[in-house]
Backbone bond lengths (Angstrom), bond angles and torsions (degrees), N, CA, C in turn:
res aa  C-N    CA-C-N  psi(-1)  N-CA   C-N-CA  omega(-1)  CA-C   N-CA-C  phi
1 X - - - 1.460 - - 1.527 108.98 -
2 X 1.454 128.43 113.07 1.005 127.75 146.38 1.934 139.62 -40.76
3 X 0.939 107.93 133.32 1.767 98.66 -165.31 1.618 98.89 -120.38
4 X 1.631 120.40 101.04 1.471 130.07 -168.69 1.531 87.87 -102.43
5 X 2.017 109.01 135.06 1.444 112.63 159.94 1.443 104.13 -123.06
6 X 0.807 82.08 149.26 1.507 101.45 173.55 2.195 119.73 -101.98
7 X 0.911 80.17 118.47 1.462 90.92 -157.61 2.160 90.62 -78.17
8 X 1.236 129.67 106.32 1.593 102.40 139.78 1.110 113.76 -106.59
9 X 1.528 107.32 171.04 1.634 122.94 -172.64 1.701 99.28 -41.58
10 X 1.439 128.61 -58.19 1.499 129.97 -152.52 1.541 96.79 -53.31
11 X 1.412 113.88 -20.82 1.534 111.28 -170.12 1.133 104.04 -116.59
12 X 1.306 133.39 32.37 1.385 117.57 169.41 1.820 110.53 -71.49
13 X 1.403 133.48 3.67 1.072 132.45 173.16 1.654 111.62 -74.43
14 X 1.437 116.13 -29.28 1.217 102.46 -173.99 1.741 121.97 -82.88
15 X 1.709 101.79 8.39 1.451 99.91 154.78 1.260 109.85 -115.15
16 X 1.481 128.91 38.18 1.869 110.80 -179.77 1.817 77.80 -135.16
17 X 1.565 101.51 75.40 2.031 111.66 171.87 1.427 104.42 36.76
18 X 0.780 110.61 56.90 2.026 127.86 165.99 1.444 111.73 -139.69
19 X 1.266 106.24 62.60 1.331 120.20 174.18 1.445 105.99 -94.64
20 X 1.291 124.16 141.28 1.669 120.88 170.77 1.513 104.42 -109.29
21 X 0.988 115.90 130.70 1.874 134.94 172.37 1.429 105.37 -16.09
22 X 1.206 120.68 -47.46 1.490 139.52 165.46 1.841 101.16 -34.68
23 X 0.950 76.51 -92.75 2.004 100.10 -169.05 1.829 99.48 -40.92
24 X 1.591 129.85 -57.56 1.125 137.02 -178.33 2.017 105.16 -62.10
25 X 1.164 130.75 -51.61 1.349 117.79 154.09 1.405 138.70 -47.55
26 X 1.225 112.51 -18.34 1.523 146.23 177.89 1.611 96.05 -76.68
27 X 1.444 105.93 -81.24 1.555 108.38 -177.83 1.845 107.20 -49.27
28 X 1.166 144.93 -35.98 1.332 149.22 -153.26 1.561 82.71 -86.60
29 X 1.353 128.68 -72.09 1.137 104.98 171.38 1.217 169.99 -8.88
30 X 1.719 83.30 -77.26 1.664 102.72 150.59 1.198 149.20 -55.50
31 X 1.647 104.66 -22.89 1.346 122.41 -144.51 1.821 84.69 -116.08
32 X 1.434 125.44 115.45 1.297 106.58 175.62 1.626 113.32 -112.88
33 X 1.681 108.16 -24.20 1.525 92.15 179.14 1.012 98.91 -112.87
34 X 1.509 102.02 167.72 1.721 122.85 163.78 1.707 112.59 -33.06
35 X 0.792 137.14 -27.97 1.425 134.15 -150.91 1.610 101.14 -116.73
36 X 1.721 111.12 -36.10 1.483 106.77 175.21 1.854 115.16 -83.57
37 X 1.811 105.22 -0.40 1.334 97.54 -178.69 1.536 101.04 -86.19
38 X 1.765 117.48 -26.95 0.717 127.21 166.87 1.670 132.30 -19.62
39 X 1.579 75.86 -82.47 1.272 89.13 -171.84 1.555 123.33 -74.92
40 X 1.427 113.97 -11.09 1.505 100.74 144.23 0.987 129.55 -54.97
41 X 1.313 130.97 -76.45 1.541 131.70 156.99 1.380 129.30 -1.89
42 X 1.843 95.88 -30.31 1.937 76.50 -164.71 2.000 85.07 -110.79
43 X 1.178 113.98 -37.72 1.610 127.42 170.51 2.277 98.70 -38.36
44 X 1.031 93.38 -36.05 1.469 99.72 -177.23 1.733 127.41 -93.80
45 X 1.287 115.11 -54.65 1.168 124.70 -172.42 1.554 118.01 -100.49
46 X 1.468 93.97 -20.26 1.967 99.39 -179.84 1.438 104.57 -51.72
47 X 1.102 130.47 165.67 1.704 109.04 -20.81 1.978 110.97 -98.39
48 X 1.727 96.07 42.89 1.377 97.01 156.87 1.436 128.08 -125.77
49 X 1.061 96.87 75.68 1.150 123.38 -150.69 1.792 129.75 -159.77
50 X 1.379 120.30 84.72 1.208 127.76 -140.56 1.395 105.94 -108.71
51 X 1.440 130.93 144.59 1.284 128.33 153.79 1.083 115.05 -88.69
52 X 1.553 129.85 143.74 1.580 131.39 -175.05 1.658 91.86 -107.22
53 X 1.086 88.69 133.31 1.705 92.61 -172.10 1.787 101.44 -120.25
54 X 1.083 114.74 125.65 1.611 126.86 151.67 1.529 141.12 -84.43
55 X 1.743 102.98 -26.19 1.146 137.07 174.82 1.316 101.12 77.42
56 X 1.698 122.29 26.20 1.709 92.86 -179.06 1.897 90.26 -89.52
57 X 1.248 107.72 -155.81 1.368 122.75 -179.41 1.624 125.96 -40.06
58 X 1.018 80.73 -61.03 2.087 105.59 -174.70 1.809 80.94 -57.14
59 X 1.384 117.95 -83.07 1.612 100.61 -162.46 1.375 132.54 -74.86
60 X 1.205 127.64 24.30 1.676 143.50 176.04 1.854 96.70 -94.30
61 X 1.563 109.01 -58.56 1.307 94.60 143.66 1.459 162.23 42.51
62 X 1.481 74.36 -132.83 2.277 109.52 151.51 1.068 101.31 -48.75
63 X 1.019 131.74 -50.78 1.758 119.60 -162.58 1.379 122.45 -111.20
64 X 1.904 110.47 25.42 1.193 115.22 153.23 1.544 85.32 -86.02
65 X 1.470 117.35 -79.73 1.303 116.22 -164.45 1.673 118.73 -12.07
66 X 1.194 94.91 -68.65 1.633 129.32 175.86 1.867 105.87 -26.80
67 X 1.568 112.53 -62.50 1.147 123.92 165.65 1.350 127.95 -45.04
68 X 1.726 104.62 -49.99 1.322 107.66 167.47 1.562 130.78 -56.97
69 X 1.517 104.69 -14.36 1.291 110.81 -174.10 1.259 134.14 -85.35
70 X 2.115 90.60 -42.94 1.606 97.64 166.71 2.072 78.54 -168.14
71 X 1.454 92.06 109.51 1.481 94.49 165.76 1.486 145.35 -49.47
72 X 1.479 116.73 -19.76 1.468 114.26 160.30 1.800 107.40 -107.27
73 X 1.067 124.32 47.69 1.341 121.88 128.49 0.903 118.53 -54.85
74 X 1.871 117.06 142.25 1.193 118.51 -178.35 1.189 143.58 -110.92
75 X 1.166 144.93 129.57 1.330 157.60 -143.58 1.532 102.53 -118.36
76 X 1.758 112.97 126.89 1.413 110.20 160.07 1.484 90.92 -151.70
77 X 1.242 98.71 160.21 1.584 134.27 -172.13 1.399 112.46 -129.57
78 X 1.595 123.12 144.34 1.192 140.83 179.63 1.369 108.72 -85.65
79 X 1.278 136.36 111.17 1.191 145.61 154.60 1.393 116.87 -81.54
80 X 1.836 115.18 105.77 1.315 93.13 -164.44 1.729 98.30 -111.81
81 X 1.646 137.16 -0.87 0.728 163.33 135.61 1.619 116.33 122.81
82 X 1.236 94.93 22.57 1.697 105.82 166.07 1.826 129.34 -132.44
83 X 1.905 94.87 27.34 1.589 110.87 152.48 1.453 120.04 -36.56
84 X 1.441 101.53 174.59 1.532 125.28 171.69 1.442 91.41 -106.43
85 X 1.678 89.66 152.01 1.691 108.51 158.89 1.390 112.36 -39.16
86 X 1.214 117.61 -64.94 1.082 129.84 -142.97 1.611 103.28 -86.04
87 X 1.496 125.06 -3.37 1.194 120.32 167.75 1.551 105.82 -99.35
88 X 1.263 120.08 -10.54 1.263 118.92 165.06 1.890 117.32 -68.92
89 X 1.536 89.89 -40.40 1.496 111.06 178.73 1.559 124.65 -40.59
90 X 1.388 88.50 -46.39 1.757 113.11 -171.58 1.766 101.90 -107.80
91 X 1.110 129.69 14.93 1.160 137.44 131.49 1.367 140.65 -59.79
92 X 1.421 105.39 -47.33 1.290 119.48 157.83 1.274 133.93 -78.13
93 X 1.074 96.05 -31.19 2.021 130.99 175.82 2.163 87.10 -54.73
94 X 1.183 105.76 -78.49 1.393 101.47 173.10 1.470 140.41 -68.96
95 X 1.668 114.29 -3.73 1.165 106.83 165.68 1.510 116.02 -98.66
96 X 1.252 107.27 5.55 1.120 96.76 170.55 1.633 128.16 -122.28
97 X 2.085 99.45 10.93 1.315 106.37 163.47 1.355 126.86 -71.22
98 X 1.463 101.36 -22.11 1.723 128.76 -165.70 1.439 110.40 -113.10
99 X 1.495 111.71 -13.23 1.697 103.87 -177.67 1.897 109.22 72.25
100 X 1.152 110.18 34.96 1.250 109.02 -178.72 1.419 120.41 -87.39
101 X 1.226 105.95 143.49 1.902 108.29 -166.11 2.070 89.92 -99.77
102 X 1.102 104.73 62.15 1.330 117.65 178.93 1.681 93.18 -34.76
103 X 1.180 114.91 165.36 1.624 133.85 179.69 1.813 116.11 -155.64
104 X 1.551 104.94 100.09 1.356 106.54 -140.96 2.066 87.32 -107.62
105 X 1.122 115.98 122.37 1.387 121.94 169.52 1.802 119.81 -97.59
106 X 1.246 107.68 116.23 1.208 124.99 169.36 1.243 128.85 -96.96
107 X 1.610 108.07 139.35 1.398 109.63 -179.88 1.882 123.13 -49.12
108 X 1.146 133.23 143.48 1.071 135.91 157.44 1.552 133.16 -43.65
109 X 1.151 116.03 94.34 1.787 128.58 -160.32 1.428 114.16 -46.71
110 X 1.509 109.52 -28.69 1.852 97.21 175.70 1.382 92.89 -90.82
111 X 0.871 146.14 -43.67 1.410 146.08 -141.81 1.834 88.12 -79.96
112 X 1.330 141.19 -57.65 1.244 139.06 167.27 1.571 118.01 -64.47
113 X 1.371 125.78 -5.88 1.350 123.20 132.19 1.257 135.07 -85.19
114 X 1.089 120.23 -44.14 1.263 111.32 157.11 1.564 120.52 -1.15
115 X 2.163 86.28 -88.67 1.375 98.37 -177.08 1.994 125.39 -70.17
116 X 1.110 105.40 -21.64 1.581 97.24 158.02 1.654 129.36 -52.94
117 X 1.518 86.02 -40.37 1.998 102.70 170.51 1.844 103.92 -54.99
118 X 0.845 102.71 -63.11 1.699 111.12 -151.25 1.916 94.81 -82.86
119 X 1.276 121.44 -31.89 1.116 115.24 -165.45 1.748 120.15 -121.44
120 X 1.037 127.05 -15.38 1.390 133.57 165.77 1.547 85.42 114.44
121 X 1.710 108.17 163.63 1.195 125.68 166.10 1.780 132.85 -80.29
122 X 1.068 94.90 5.44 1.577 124.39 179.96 1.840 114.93 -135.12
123 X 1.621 104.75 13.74 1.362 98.64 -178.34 2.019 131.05 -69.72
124 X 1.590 83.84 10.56 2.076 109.00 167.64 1.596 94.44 -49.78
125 X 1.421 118.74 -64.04 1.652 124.36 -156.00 1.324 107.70 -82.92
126 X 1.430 106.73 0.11 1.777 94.78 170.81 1.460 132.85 -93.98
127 X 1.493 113.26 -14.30 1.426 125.76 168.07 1.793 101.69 -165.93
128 X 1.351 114.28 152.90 1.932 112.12 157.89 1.766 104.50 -62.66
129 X 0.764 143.42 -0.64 1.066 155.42 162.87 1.364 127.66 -39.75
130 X 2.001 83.67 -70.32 1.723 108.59 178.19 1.560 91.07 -96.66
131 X 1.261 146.88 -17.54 1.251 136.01 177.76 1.903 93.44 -66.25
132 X 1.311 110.08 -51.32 1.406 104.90 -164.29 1.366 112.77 -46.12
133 X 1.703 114.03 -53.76 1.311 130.01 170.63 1.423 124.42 -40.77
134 X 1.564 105.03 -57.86 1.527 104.69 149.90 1.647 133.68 -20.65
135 X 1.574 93.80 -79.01 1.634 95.84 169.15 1.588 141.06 -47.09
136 X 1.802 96.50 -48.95 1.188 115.44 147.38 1.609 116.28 -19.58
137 X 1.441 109.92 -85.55 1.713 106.13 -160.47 1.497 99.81 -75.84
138 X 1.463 133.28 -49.99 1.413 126.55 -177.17 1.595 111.52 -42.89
139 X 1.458 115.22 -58.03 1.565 114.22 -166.62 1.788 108.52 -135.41
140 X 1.179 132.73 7.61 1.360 111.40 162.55 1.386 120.62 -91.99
141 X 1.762 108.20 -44.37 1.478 116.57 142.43 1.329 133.35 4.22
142 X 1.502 93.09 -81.29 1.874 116.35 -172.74 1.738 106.32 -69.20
143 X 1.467 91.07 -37.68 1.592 92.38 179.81 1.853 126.70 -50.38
144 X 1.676 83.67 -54.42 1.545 94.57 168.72 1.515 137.48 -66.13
145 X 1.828 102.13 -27.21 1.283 84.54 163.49 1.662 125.92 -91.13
146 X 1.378 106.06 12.13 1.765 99.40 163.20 1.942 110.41 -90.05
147 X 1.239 96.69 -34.05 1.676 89.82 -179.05 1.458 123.42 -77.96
148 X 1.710 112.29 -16.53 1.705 95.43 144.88 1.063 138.90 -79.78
149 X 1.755 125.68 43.75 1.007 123.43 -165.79 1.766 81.09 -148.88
150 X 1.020 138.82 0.96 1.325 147.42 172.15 1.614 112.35 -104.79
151 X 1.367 112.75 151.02 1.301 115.51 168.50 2.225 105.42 -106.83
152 X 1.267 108.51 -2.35 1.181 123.33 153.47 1.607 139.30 -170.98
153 X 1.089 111.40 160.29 1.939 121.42 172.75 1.418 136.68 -98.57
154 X 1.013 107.12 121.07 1.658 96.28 179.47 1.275 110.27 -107.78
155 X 1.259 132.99 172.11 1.521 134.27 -122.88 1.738 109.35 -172.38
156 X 1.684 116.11 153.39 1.604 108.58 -166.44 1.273 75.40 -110.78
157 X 0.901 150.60 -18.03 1.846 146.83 -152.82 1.515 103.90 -32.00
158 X 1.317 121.80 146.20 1.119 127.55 149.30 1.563 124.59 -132.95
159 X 1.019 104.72 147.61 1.933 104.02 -173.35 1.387 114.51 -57.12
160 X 1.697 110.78 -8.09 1.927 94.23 -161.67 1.503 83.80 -115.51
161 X 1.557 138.66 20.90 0.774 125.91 170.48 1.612 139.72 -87.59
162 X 1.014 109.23 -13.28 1.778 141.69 151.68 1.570 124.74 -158.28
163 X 0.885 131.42 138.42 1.263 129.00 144.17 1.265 142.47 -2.92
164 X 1.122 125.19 -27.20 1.380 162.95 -91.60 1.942 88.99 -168.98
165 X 1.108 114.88 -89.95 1.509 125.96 159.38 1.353 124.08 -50.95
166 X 1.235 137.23 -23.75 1.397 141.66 171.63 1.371 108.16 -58.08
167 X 1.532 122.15 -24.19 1.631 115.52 164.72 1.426 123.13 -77.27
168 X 1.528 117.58 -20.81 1.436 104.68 159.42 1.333 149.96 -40.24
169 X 0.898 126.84 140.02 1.838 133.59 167.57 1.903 121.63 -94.10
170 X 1.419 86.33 166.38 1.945 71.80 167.17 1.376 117.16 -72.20
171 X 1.205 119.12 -35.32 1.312 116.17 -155.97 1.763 90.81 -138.96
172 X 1.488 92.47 123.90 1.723 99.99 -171.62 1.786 100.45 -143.18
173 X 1.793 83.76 147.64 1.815 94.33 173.34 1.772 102.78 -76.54
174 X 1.154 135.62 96.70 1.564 132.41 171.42 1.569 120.48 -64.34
175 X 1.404 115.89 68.26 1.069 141.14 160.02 1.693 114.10 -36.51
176 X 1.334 129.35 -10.39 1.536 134.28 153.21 1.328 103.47 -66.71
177 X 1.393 134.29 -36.26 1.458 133.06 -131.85 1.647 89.84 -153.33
178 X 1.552 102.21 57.56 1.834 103.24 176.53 1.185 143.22 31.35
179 X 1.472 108.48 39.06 1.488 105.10 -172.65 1.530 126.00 98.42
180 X 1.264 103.10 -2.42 1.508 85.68 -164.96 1.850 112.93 -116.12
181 X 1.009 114.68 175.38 1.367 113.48 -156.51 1.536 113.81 -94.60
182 X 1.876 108.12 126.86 0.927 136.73 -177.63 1.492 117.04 -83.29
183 X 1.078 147.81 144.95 1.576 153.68 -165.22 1.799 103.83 -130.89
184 X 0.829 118.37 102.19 1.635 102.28 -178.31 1.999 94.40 -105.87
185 X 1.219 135.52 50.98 1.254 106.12 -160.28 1.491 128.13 -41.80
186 X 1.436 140.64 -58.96 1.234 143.04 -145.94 1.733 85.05 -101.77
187 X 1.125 151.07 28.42 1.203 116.97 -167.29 1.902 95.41 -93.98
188 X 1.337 123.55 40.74 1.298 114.15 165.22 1.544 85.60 -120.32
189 X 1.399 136.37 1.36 1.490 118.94 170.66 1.596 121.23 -72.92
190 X 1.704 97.68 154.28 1.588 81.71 158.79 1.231 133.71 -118.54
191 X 1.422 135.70 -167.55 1.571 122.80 -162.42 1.242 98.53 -58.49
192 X 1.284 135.59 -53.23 1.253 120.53 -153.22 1.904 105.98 -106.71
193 X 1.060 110.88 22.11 1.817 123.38 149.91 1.306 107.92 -65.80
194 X 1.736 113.32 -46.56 1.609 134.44 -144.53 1.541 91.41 -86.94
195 X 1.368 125.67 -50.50 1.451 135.00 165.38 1.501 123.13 -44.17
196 X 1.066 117.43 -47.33 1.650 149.52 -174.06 1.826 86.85 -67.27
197 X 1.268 124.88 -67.56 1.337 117.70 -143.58 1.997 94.19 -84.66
198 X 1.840 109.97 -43.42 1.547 98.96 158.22 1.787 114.55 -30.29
199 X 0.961 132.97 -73.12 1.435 149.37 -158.26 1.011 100.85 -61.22
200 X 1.516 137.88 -83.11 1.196 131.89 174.27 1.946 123.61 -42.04
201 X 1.147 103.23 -16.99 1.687 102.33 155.63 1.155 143.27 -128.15
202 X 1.495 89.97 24.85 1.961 111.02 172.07 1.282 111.72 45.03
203 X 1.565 107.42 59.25 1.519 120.28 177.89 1.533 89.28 -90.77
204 X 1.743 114.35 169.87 1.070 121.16 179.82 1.642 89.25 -109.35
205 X 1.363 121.99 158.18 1.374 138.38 -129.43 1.720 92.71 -171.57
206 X 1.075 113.83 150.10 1.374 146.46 -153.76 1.593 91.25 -89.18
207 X 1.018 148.77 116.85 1.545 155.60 -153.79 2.193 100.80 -96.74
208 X 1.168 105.58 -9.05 1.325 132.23 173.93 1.240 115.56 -76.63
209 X 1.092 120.69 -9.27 2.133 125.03 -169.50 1.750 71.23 -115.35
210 X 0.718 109.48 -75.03 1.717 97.59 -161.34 1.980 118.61 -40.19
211 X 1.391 99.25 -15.66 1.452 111.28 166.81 1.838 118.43 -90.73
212 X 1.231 109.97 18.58 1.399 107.12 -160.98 1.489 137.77 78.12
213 X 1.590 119.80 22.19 1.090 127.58 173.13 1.503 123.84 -126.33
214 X 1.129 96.82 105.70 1.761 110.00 -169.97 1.644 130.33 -69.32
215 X 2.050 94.48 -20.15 1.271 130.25 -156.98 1.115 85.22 -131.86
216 X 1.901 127.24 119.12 1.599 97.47 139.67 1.665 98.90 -126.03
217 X 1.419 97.40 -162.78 1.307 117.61 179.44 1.395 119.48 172.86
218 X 1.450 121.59 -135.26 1.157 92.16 -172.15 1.594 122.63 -78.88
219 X 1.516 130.93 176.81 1.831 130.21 -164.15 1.172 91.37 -49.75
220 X 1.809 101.14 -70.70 1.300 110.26 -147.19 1.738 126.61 -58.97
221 X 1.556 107.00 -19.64 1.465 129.05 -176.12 1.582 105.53 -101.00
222 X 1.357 106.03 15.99 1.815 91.46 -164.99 1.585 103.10 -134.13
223 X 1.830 114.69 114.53 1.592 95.00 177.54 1.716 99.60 -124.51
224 X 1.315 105.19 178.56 1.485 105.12 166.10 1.185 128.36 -84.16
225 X 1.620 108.46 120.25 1.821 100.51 -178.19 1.679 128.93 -67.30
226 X 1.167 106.84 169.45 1.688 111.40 -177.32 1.382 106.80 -94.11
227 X 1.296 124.70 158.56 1.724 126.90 158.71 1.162 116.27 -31.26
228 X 1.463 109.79 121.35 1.420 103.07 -172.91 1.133 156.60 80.78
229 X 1.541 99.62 2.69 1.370 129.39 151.69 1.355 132.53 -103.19
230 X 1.595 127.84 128.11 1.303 147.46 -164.86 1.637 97.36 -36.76
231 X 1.851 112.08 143.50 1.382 112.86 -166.98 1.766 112.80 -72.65
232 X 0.954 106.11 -0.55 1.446 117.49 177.12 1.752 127.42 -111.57
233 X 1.592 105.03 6.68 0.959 115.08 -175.82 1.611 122.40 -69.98
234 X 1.236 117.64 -16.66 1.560 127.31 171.09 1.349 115.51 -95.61
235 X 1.670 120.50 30.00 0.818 134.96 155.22 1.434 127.59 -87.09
236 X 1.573 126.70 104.28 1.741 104.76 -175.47 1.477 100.22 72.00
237 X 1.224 146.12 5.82 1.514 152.86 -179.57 1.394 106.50 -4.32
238 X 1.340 109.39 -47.87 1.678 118.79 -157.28 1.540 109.30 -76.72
239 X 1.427 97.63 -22.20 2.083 113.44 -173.21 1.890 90.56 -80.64
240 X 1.684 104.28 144.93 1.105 111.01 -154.74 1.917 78.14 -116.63
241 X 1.303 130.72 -6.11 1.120 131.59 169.77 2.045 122.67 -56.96
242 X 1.226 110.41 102.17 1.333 101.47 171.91 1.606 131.70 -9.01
243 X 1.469 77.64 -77.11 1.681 111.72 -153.70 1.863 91.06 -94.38
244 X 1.514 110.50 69.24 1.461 117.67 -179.62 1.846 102.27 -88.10
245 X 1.201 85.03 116.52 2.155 84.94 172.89 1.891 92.83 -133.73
246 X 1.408 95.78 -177.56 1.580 99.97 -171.64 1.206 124.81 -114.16
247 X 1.972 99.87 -10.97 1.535 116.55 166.47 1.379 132.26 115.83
248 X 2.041 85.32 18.58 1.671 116.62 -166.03 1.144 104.74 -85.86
249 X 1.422 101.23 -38.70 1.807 117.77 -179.88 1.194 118.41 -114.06
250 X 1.168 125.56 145.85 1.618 162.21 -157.60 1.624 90.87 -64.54
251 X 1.476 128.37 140.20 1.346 112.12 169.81 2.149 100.98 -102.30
252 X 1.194 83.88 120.65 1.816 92.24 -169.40 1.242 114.22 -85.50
253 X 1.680 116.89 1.15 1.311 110.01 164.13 1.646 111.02 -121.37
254 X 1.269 100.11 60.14 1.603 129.03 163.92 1.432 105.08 -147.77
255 X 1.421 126.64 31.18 1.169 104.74 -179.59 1.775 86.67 -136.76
């Protein structure tokens, strides 16, 4: 089933994050695949309306779909300046399968001196503390100043990926980020749905999953897990905390 709105002026509030619980259960409903949550999203909010890209699996993805839908949708990624090659690799690898005018956000230069001054260049392994801080200026920072400039985000999330994420929806009011509207498409997929649909459309893919890493991010915080350990576990490796995130996403089982 297709889901057509009709926008008049009296309601132009219910696309500037004035969604009522009503209307957002409505859309979850309606909306059953990846591609039809999509394409509301981008039929609606383009072109304010951004994909946050990491380049691991889940979002290479999104932005075939995404492409298929309407090719200058936009795509940006956090550059926080302590990647892998190889996520740089498949950065380019995809902006230039799709012609994408990628939009790359970087941390703020005093603010990442600063903390190199006062705290060492490896101060992740000395407490969650300084890891938090870390994350903080590299990618929550950069994050925020592209999403006040959006009236929404779209997202690789998936539900089986923590605990933590298993409270998500497709389509959410992001109450971290004032109201405004969150896109999670696939987060009812699973890892190896997300694998399955790469393959079957000869997307280019992060050369890092094929080494045992399901999760990446940044080098220094990112290893490959063993059999039998949770897909996010080479995340932060050294943190003995489950439910390890970096502070991009909302924790939904505190709410």
């Amino acid at each position: 089933m297709n889901l057509v709105i009709i926008i008049w002026p009296e309601e132009m509030q219910f696309f500037m994050g004035k969604f009522t619980a009503e209307q957002i259960n409505q859309l979850n409903n309606d909306l059953k695949t990846p591609q039809e949550v999509l394409k509301w999203a981008i039929d609606n909010l383009h072109p304010k309306l951004g994909m946050a890209s990491s380049f691991g699996a889940e979002d290479v993805a999104i932005i075939d779909m995404m492409m298929k839908i309407n090719p200058k949708a936009r795509i940006f990624t956090l550059d926080t300046g302590r990647l892998n090659q190889e996520t740089y690799d498949v950065m380019d690898e995809i902006r230039n399968k799709y012609n994408i005018n990628l939009e790359v956000m970087f941390p703020d230069q005093n603010e990442v001196e600063q903390m190199v001054r006062v705290n060492g260049m490896n101060l992740f392994y000395q407490s969650m503390g300084n890891r938090k801080l870390c994350c903080g200026i590299r990618k929550v920072h950069p994050l925020n100043k592209m999403l006040v400039t959006l009236d929404g985000w779209i997202t690789g999330l998936r539900n089986d990926q923590t605990q933590n994420r298993a409270g998500s929806k497709k389509i959410e009011v992001d109450e971290q980020h004032n109201g405004m509207i969150k896109i999670n498409p696939i987060i009812d997929w699973s890892w190896d749905q997300t694998l399955d649909y790469i393959k079957s459309n000869n997307i280019p893919y992060n050369k890092l999953h094929d080494k045992g890493y399901p999760s990446i991010g940044c080098e220094p915080c990112t290893r490959a897990i063993k059999p039998g350990e949770p897909l996010r576990a080479g995340r932060w490796w050294w943190e003995t905390d489950l439910e390890k995130e970096c502070g991009l996403h909302a924790d939904h089982g505190n709410k």
